[in-house]
C-alpha positions in Angstrom: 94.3 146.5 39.1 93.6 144.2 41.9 96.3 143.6 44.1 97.1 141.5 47.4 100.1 142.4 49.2 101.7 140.4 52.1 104.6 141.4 54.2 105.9 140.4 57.5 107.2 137.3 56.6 111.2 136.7 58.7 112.9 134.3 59.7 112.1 133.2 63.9 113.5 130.8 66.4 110.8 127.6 67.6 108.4 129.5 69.9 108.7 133.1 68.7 105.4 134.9 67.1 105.6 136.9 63.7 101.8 138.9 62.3 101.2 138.9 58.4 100.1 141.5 56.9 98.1 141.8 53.3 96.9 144.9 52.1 94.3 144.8 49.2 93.9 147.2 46.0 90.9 147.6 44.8 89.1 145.2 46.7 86.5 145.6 49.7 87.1 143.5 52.5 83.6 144.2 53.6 82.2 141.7 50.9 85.3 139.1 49.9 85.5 136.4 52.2 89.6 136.8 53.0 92.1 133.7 53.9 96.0 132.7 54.5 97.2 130.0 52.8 100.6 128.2 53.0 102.9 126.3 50.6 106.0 124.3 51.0 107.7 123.3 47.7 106.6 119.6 46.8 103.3 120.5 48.8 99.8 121.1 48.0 98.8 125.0 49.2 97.4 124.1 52.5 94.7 126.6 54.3 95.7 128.3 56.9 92.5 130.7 58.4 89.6 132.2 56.5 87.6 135.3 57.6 83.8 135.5 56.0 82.8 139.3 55.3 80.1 140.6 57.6 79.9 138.4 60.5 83.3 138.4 60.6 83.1 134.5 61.3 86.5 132.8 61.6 88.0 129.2 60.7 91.2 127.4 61.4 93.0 125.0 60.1 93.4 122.5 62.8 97.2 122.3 62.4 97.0 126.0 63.7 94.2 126.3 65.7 94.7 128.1 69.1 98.1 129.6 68.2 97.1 131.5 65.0 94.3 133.8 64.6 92.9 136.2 61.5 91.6 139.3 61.6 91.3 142.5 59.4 91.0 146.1 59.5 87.9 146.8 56.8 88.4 150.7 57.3 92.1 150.5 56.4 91.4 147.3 53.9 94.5 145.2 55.6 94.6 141.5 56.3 96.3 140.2 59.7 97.8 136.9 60.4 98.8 136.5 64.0 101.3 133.7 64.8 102.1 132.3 67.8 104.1 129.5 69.4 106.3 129.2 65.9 107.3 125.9 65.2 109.6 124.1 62.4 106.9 122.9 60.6 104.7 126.0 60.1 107.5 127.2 58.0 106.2 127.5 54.4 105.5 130.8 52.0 102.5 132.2 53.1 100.1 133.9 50.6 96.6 136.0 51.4 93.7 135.1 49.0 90.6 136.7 48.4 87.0 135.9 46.6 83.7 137.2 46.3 82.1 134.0 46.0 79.4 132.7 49.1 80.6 129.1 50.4 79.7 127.2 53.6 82.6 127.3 56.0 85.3 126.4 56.8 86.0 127.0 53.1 89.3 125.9 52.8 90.3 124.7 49.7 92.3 126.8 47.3 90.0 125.9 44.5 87.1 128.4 45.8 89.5 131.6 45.5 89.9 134.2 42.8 92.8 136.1 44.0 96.3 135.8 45.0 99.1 137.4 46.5 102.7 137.1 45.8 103.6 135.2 49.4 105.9 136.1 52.0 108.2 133.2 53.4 107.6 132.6 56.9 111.3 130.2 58.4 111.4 128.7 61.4 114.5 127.0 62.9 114.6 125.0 66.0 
């Protein structure tokens, strides 16, 4: 069965840095194009970073751009989320998505993927 794990989600003071990680089952990271998501309760799941397969290409939400970035580790099939520079408002459950589907970047929207982890809960206190 398909599976999408996340951990590293805790609990960090304004300014500290946590990474995400999401191991995948039975998926190939070397053809899925791989994202982060977030999702505060009364919210719509907002996109976080997406990574295409291949090129390896990379996307940001603006609300995180410069003080988050994405990565993976094909060989070991693992999904990183680096955060830096923590703040209040980044706190949300974070989830790692997955599909097989080809869309033009920045590909974003939580409509184009197939697959979902359970979420880890990222908290941030000031």
């Amino acid at each position: 069965m398909l599976q999408l794990v996340e951990s590293g989600g805790d609990s960090v003071q304004s300014g500290g840095s946590l990474r995400l990680s999401c191991a995948a089952s039975r998926l190939s990271m070397n053809n899925h194009r791989m994202a982060w998501f977030r999702q505060v309760p009364g919210k719509e799941r907002e996109g976080v970073a997406v990574i295409y397969p291949g090129s390896a290409a990379t996307y940001y939400a603006d609300s995180v751009k410069g003080r988050v970035t994405i990565s993976k580790d094909n060989a070991k099939n693992i999904l990183y989320l680096q955060m830096d520079s923590l703040a209040p408002e980044d706190t949300a459950m974070y989830y790692c998505t997955a599909t097989p589907r080809r869309y033009p970047p920045p590909a974003l929207e939580s409509g184009l993927y197939n697959y979902w982890g359970q979420g880890t809960q990222v908290t941030v206190s000031s």
